[in-house]
Kinemage of the C-alpha trace (Angstrom):
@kinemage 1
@onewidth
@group {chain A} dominant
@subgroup {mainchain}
@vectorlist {calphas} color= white
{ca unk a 1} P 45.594 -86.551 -39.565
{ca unk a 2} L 48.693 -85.289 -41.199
{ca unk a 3} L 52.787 -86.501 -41.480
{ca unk a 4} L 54.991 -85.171 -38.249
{ca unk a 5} L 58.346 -84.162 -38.644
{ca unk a 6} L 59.805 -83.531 -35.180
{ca unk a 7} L 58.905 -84.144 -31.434
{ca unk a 8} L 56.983 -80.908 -31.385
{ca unk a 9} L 54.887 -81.586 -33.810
{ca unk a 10} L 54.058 -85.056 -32.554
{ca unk a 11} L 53.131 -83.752 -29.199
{ca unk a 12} L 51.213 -81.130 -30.621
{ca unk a 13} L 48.964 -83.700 -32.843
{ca unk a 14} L 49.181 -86.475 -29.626
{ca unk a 15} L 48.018 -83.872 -27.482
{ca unk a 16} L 45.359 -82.639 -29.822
{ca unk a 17} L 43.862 -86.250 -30.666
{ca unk a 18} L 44.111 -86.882 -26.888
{ca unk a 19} L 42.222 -84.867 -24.828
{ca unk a 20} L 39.020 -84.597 -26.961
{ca unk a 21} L 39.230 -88.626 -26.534
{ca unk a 22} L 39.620 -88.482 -22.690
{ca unk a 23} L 37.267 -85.966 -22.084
{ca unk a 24} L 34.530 -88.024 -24.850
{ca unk a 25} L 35.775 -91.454 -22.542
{ca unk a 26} L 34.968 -89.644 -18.852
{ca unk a 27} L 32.087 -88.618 -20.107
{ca unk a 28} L 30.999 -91.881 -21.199
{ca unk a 29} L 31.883 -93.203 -17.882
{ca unk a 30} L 31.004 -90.333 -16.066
{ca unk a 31} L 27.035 -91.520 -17.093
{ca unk a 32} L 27.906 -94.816 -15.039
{ca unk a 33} L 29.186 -92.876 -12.237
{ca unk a 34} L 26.084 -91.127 -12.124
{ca unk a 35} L 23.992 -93.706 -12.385
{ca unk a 36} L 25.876 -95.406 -8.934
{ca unk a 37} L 26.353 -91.886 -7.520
{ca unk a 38} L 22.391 -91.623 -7.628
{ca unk a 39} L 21.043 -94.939 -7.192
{ca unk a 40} L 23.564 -95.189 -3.787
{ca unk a 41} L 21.582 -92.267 -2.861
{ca unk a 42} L 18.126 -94.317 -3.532
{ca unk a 43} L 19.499 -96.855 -0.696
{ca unk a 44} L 21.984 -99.733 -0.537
{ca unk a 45} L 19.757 -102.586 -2.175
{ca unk a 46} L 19.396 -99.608 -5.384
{ca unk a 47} L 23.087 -99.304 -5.674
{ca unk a 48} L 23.966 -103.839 -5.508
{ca unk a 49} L 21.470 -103.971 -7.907
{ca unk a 50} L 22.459 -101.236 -10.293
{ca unk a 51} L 26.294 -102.930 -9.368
{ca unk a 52} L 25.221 -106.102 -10.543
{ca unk a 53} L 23.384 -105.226 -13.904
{ca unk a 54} L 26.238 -103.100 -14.628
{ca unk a 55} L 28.732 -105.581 -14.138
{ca unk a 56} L 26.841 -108.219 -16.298
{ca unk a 57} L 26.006 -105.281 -19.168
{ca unk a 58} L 29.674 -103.209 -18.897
{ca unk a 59} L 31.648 -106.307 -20.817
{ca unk a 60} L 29.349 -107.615 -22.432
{ca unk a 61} L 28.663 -103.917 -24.285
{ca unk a 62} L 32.466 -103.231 -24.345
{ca unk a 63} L 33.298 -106.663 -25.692
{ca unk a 64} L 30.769 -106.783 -28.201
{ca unk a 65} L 31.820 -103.130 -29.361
{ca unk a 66} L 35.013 -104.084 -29.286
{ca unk a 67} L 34.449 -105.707 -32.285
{ca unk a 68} L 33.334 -102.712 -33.800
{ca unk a 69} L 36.868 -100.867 -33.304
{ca unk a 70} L 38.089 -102.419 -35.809
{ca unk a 71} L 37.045 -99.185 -37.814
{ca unk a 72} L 39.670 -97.436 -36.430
{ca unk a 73} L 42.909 -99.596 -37.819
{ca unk a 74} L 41.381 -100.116 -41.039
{ca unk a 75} L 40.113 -96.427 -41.431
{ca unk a 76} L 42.981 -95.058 -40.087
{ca unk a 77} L 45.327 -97.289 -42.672
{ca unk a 78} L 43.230 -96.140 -45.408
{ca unk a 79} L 44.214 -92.827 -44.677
{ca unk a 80} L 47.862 -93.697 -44.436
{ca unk a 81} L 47.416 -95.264 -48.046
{ca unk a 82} L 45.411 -92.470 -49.430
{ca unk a 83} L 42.597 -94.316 -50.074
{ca unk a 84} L 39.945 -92.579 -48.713
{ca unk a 85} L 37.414 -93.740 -51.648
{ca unk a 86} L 37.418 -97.313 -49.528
{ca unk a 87} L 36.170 -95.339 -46.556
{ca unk a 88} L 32.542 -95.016 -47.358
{ca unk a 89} L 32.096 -98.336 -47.920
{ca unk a 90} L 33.680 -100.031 -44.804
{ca unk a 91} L 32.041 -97.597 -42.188
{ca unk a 92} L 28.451 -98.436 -43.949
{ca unk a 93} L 29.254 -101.991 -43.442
{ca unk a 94} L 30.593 -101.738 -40.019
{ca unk a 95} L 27.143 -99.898 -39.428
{ca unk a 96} L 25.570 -102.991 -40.891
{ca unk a 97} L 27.343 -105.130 -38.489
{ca unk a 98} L 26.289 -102.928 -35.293
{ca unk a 99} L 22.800 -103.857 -36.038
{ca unk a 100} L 23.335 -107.536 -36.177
{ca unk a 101} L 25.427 -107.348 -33.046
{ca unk a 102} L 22.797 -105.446 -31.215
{ca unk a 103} L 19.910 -108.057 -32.704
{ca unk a 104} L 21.637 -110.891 -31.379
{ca unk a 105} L 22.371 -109.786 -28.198
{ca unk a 106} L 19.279 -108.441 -27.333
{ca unk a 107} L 17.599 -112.001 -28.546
{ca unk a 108} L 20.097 -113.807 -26.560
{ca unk a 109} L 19.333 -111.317 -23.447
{ca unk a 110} L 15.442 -112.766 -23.604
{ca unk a 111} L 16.720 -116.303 -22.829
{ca unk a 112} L 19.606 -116.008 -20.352
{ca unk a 113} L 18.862 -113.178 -18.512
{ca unk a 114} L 17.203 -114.813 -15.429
{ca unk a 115} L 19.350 -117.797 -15.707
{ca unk a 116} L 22.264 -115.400 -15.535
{ca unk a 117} L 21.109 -113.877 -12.450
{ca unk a 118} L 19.878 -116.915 -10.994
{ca unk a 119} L 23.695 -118.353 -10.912
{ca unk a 120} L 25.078 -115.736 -8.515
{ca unk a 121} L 22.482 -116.880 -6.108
{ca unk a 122} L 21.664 -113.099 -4.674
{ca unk a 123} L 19.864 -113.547 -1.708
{ca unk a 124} L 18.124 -110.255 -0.981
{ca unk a 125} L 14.996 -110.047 -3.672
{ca unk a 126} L 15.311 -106.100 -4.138
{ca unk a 127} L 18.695 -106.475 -5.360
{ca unk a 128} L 17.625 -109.368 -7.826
{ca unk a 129} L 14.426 -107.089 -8.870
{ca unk a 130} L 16.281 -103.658 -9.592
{ca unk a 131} L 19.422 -105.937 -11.597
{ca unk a 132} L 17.017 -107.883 -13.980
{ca unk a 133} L 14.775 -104.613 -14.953
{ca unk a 134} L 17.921 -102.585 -15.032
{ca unk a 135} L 19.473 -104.548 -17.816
{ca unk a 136} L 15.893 -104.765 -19.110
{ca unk a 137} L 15.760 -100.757 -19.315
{ca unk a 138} L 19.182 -101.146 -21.058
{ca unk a 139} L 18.007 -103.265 -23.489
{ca unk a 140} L 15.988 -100.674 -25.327
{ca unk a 141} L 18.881 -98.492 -26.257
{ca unk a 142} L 21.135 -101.556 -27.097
{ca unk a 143} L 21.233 -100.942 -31.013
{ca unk a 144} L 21.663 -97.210 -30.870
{ca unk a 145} L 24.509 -97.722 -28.698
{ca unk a 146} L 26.413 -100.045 -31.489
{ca unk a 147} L 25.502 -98.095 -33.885
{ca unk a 148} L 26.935 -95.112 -32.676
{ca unk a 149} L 30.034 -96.227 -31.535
{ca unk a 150} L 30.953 -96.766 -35.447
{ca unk a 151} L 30.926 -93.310 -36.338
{ca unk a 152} L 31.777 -92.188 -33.373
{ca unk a 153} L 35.184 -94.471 -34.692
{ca unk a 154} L 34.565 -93.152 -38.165
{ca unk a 155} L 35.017 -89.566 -36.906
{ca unk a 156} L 38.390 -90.671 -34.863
{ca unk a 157} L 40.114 -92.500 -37.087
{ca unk a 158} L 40.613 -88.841 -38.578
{ca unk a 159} L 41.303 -86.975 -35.809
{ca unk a 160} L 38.085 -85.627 -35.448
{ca unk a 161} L 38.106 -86.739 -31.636
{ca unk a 162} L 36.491 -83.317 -30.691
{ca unk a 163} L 33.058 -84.124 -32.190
{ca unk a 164} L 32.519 -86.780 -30.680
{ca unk a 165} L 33.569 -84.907 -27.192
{ca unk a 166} L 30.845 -82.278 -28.493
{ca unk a 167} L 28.160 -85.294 -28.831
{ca unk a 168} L 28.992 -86.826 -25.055
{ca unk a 169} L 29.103 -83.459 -23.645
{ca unk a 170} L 25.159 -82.767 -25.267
{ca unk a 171} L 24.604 -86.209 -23.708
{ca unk a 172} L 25.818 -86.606 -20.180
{ca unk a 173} L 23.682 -83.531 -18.812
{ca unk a 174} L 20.480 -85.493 -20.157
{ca unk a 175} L 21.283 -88.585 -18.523
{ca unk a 176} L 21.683 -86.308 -15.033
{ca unk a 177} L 18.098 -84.979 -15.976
{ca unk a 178} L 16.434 -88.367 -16.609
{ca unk a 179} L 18.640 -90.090 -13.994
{ca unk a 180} L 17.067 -87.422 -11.302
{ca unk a 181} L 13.457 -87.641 -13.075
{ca unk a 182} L 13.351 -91.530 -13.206
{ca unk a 183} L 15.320 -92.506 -9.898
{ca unk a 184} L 13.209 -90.080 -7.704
{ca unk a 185} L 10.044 -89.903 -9.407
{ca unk a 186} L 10.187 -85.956 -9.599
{ca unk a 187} L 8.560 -83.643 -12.121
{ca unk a 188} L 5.266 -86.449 -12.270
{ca unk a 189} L 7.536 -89.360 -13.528
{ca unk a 190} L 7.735 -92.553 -11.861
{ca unk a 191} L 9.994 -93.217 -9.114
{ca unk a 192} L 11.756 -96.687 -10.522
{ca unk a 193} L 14.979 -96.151 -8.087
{ca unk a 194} L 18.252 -98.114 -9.938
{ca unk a 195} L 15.626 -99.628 -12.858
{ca unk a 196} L 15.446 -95.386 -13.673
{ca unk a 197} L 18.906 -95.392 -14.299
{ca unk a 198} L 18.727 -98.031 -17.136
{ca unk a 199} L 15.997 -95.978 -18.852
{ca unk a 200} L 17.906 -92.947 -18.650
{ca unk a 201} L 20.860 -94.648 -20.317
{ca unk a 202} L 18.717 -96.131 -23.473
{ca unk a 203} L 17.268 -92.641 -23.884
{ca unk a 204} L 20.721 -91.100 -23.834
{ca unk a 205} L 22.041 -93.869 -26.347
{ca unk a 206} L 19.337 -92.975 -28.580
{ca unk a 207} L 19.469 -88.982 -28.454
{ca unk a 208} L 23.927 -89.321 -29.089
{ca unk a 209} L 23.044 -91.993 -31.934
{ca unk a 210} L 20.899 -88.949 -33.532
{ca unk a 211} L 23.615 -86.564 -33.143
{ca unk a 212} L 26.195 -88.844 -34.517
{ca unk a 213} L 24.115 -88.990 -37.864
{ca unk a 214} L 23.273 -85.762 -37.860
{ca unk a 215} L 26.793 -84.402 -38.032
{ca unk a 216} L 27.495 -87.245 -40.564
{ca unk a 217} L 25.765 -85.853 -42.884
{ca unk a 218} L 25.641 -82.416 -42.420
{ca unk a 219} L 29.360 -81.293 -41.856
{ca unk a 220} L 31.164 -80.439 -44.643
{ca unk a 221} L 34.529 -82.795 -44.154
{ca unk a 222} L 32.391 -85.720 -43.866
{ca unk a 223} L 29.349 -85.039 -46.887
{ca unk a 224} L 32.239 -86.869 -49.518
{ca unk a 225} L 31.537 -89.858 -48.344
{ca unk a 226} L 27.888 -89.727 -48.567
{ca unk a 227} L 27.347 -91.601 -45.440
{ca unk a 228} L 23.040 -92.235 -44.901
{ca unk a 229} L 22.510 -91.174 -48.461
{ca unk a 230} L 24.762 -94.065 -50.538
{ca unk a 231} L 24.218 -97.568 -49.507
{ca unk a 232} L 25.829 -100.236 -50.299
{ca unk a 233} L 24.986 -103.271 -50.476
{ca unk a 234} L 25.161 -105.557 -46.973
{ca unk a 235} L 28.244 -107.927 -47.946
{ca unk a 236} L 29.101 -110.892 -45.858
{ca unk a 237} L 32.864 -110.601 -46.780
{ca unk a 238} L 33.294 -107.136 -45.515
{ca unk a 239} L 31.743 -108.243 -42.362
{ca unk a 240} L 34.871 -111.049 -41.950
{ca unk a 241} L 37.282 -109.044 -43.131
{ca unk a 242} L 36.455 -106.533 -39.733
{ca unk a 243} L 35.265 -109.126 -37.803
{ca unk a 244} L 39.213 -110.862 -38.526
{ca unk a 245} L 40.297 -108.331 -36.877
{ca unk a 246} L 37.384 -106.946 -34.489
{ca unk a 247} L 36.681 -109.959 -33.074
{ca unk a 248} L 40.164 -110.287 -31.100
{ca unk a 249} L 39.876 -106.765 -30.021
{ca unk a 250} L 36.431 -107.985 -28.563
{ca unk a 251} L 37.480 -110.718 -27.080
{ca unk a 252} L 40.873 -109.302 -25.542
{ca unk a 253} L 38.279 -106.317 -24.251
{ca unk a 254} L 36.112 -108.667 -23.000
{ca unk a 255} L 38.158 -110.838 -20.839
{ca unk a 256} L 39.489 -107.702 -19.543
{ca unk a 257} L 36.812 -106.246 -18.414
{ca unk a 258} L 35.117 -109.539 -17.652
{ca unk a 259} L 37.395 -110.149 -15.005
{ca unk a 260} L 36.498 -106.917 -13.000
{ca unk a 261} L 32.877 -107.752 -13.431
{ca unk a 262} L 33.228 -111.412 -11.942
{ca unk a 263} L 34.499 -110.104 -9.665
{ca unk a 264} L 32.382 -107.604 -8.478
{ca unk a 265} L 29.963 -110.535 -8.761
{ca unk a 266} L 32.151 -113.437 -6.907
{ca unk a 267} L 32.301 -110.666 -3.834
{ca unk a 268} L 28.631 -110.322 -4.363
{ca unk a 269} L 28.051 -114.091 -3.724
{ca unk a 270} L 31.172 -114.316 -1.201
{ca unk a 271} L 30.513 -111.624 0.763
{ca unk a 272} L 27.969 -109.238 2.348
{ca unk a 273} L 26.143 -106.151 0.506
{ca unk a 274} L 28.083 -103.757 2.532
{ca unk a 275} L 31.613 -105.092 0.916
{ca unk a 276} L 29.963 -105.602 -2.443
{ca unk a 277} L 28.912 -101.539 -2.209
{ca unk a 278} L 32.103 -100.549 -0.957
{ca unk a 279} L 33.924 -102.793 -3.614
{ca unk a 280} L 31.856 -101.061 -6.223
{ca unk a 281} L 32.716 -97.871 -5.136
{ca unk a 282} L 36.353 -97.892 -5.630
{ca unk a 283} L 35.908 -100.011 -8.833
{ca unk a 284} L 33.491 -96.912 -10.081
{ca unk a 285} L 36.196 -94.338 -9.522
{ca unk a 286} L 38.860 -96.770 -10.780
{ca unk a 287} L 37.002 -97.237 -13.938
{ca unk a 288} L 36.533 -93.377 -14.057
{ca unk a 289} L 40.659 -92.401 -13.483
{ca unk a 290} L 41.156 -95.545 -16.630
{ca unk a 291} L 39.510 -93.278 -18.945
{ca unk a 292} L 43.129 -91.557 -18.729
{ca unk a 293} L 44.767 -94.767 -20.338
{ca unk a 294} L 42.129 -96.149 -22.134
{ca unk a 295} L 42.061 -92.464 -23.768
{ca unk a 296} L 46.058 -92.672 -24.535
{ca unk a 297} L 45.554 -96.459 -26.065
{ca unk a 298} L 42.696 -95.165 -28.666
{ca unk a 299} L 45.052 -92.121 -29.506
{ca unk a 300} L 47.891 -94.594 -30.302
{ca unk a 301} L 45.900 -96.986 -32.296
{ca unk a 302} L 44.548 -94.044 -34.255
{ca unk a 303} L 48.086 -92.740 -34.878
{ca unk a 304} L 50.456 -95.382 -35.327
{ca unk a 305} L 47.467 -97.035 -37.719
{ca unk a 306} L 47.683 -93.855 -39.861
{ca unk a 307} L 51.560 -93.471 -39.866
{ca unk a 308} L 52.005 -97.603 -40.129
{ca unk a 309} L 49.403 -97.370 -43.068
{ca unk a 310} L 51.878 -94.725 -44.550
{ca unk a 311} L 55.317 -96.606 -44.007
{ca unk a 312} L 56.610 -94.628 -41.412
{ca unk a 313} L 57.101 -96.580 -39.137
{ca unk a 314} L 60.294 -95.036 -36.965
{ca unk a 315} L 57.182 -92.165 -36.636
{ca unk a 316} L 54.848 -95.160 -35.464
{ca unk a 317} L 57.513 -95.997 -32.869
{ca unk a 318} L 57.894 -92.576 -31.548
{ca unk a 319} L 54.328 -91.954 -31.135
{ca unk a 320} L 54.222 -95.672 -28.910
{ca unk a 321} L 56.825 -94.142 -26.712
{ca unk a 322} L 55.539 -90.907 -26.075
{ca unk a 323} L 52.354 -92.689 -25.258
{ca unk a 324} L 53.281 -95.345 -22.897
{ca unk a 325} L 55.341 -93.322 -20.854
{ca unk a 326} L 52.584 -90.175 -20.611
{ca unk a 327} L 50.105 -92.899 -19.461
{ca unk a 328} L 52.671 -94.583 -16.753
{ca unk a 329} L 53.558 -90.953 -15.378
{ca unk a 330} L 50.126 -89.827 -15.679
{ca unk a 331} L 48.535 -92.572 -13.378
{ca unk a 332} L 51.507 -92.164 -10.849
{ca unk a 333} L 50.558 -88.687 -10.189
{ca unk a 334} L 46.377 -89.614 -9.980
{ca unk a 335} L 47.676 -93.081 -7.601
{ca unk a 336} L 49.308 -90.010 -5.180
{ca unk a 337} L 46.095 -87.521 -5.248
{ca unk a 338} L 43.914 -90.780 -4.938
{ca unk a 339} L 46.136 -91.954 -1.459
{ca unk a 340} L 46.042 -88.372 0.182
{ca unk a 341} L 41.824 -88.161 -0.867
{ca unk a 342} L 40.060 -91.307 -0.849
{ca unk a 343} L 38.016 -91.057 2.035
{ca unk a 344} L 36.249 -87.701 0.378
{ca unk a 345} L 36.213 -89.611 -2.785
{ca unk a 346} L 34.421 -92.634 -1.608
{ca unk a 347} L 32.419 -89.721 0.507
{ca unk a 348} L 30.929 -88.820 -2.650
{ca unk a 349} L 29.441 -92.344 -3.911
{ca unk a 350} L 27.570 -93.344 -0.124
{ca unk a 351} L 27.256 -91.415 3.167
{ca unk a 352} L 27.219 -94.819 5.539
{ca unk a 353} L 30.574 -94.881 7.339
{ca unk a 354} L 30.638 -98.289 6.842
{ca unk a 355} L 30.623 -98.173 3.308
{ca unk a 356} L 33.280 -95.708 3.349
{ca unk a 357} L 35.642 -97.174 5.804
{ca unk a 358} L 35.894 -100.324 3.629
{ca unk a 359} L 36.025 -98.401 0.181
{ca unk a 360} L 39.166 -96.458 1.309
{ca unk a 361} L 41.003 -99.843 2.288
{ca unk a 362} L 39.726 -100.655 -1.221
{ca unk a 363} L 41.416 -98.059 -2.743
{ca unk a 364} L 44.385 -98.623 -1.346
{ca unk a 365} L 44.630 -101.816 -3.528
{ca unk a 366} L 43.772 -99.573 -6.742
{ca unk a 367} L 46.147 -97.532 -6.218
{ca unk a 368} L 48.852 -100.377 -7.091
{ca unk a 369} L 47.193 -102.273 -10.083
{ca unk a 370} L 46.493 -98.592 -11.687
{ca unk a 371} L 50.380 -98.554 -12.887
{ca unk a 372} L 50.062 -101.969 -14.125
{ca unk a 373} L 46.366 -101.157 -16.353
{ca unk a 374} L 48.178 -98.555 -17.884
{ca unk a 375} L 51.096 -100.389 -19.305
{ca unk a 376} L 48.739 -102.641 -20.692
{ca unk a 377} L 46.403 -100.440 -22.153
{ca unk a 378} L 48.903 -98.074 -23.919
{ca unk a 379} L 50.795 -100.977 -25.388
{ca unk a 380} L 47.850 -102.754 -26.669
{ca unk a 381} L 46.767 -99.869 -28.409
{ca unk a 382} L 49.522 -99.788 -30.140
{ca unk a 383} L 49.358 -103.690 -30.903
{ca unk a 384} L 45.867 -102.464 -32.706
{ca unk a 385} L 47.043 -99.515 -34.724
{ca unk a 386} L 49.722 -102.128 -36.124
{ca unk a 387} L 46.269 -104.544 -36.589
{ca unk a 388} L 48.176 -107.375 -34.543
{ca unk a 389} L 45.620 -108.775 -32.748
{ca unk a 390} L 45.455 -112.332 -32.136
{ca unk a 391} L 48.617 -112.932 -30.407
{ca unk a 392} L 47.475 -109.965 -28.189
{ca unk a 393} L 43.928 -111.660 -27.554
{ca unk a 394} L 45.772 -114.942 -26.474
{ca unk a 395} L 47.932 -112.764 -23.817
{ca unk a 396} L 44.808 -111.381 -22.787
{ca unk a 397} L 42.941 -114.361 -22.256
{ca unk a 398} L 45.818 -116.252 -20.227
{ca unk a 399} L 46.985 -113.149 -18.209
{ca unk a 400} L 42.963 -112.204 -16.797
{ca unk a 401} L 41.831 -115.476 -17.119
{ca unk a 402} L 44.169 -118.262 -16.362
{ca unk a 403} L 46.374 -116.315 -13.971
{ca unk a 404} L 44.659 -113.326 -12.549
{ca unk a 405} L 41.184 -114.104 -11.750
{ca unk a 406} L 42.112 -118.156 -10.267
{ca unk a 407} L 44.686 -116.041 -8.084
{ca unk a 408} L 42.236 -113.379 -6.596
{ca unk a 409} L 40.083 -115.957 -6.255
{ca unk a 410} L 42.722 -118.475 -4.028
{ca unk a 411} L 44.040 -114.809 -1.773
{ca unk a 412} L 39.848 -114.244 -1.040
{ca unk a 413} L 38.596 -117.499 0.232
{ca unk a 414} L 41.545 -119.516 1.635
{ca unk a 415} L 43.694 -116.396 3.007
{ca unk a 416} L 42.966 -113.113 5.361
{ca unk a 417} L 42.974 -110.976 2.850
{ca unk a 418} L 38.919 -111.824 1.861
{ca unk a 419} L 37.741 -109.384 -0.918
{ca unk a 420} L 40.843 -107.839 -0.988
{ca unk a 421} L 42.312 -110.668 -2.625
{ca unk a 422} L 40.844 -110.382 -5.325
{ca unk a 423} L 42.310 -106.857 -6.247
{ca unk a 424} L 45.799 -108.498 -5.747
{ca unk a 425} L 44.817 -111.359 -8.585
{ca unk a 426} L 43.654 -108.215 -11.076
{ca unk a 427} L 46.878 -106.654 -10.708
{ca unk a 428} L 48.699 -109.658 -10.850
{ca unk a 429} L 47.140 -110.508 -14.309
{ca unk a 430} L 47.630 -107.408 -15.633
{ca unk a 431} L 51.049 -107.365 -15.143
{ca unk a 432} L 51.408 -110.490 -16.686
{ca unk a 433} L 49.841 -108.653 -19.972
{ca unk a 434} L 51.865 -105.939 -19.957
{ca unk a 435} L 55.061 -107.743 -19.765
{ca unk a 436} L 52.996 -110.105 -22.698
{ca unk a 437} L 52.387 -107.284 -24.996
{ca unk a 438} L 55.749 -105.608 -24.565
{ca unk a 439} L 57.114 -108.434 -26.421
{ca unk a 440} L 54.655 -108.780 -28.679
{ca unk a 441} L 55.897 -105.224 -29.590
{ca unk a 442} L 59.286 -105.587 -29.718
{ca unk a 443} L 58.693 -107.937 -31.975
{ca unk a 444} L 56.076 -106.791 -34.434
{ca unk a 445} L 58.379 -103.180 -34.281
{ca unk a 446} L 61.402 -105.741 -36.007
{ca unk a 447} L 59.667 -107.099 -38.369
{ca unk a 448} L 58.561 -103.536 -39.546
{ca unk a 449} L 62.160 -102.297 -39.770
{ca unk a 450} L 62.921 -105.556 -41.695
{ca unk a 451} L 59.967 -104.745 -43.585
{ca unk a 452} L 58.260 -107.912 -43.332
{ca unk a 453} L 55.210 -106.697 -41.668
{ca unk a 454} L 51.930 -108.193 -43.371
{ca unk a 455} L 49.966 -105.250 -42.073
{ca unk a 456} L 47.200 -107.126 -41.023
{ca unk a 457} L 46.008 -109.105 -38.220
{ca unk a 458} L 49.009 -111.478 -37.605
């Protein structure tokens, strides 16, 4: 990370702190998109199951690591400040917290998992089978996942977003491999159908975790901070001081993400496993073109944080415009490709016309609420490079929660619309956060020029 000058510049370091992230984010995603690509081709009952454990394990796992991205702001500030010698010390401590994180969840998972499953009342057992082991096959690379997404934020934060792009690239071919191995029973291996899938994932979790420490400690810009070979000691403090501001991240992620995974699971009780296939089709893909905002919003939290840690804020400002407007103009173009080729795309995911006559209707609804997800996402990484996130978290909560989900849920079962409904609700909510965290902005941006920003998580 370095101090711009001009436009140029900016768009130059945007651009460069960009693209490793997006390609790093679709290949994250693109291991999901596998695993529903390949388990659809295992039969319908692999793919609702697969669905459903994904759509319980996707929030919880981006929620939970949301609290973890607090590394970024509060590396990234430390930069701004020059005070890198802090560095060391809050990246071993975030590491600290990934592993009581992943503890907790995974003793939480022993008790609730089949009372989880046993409240969407799934009807056909071979969906209920492949969901519970599927999450149970997850399980095992639960802590390596945590784990790694704090370096993986360690290396950002410093606009090293090409390393971790390296590590996801080594990764998604091997989840291909033990997807085709696992789910198909080829090469002497099992055939486990959707369950394969979750194994493949906790090997590949394990295998990028190893990377990540690898590179830690053997590249050269990194060996300063003696990461894996000074400890510190574990310290309850540091853990609140991220955790003040982690923990609305998590929760705003969370109840974000939540939403599309109720309802992927309200349509699985509501409706028929045709729709809830179709449904997860188009959500798969939709989730796959967000890595193009989502990608934007970590950029701007890792920039503004850096040039807001530094006092420059008219540069912080710059870099939220150029960001909001790239991901708005990017996701108009995609909405256009996606009207003129969604019946190949869903084509791709199942080969039952069915399936793929009600996915393209599906899409149809993305296509609108894609605009929307990327106002919110750009501006609420921006909200996080500023660390302003509690206000943020309380416009996330009432926008999914209390005024998108109740409405998706009214438009399914009491109008004609049925599952479509629902995808009118998401896009309602996430207007209503966008237009939230616009003035959220506006307003944390004047109390920067009036220099009365606290720089920390108002």
């Amino acid at each position: 990370m370095y101090p711009t000058r001009n436009w140029k510049e900016k768009i130059a370091l945007f651009l460069s702190i960009l693209w490793p992230i997006l390609i790093t984010q679709v290949g994250y995603n693109a291991m999901t998109v596998i695993d529903t690509m390949m388990s659809g081709r295992a039969g319908t009952e692999q793919l609702a199951g697969v669905a459903i454990g994904f759509n319980i394990w996707m929030p919880v796992s981006i929620g939970l690591g949301g609290i973890l991205l607090a590394i970024t702001p509060i590396v990234g500030q430390l930069l701004g400040k020059g005070e890198q010698q802090s560095i060391s010390q809050a990246v071993t401590q975030g590491l600290y917290l990934s592993i009581l994180i992943a503890v907790v969840l995974m003793g939480a998972g022993v008790f609730l998992l089949d009372p989880v499953l046993q409240l969407m009342s799934i009807e056909d057992p071979e969906v209920y089978r492949v969901a519970k082991h599927y999450l149970i096959a997850i399980g095992f690379g639960i802590i390596p996942y945590f784990a790694s997404q704090v370096i993986r934020y360690f290396f950002d934060a410093q606009g090293y977003t090409r390393i971790t792009m390296f590590i996801v690239l080594i990764g998604l071919p091997i989840n291909g491999l033990l997807n085709y191995l696992l789910i198909f029973g080829k090469l002497g291996f099992p055939a486990l159908g959707g369950v394969g899938a979750g194994y493949a994932t906790a090997v590949t979790y394990w295998i990028i975790l190893g990377i990540s420490i690898w590179l830690a400690v053997r590249l050269q810009d990194f060996r300063p901070y003696k990461l894996f070979k000074q400890w510190y000691a574990p310290s309850w403090r540091a853990w609140l001081t991220q955790m003040k501001i982690g923990v609305p991240i998590g929760l705003s992620i969370f109840f974000e993400a939540s939403i599309f995974s109720l309802v992927s699971l309200m349509i699985a009780g509501m409706f028929d496993t045709v729709t809830l296939a179709a449904h997860q089709v188009a959500m798969s893909f939709s989730s796959l073109m967000f890595m193009i905002p989502l990608s934007i919003s970590m950029s701007l939290t890792i920039m503004v944080a850096y040039e807001v840690g530094g006092e420059r804020y008219r540069d912080a400002k710059q870099y939220t415009m150029l960001g909001v407007i790239s991901a708005l103009g990017i996701m108009a173009m995609g909405a256009l490709l996606l009207l003129f080729f969604r019946e190949q795309v869903a084509a791709l995911y199942n080969d039952q016309r069915e399936v793929i006559e009600l996915a393209k209707q599906f899409f149809l609804f993305a296509i609108i609420y894609q605009l929307s997800d990327a106002s919110q996402a750009s501006l609420q990484g921006v909200l996080r490079g500023y660390k302003d996130v509690t206000l943020p978290f309380v416009t996330a909560l009432i926008s999914y929660w209390g005024i998108g989900l109740p409405t998706g849920y009214l438009l399914s079962a009491f109008t004609e619309l049925g599952a479509y409904g629902f995808w009118v609700g998401i896009t309602v909510g996430l207007t209503c956060a966008a237009v939230g965290f616009l003035f959220r902005l506006l307003t944390v941006q004047r109390k920067a020029r009036a220099g009365k920003l606290a720089g920390s998580e108002a």
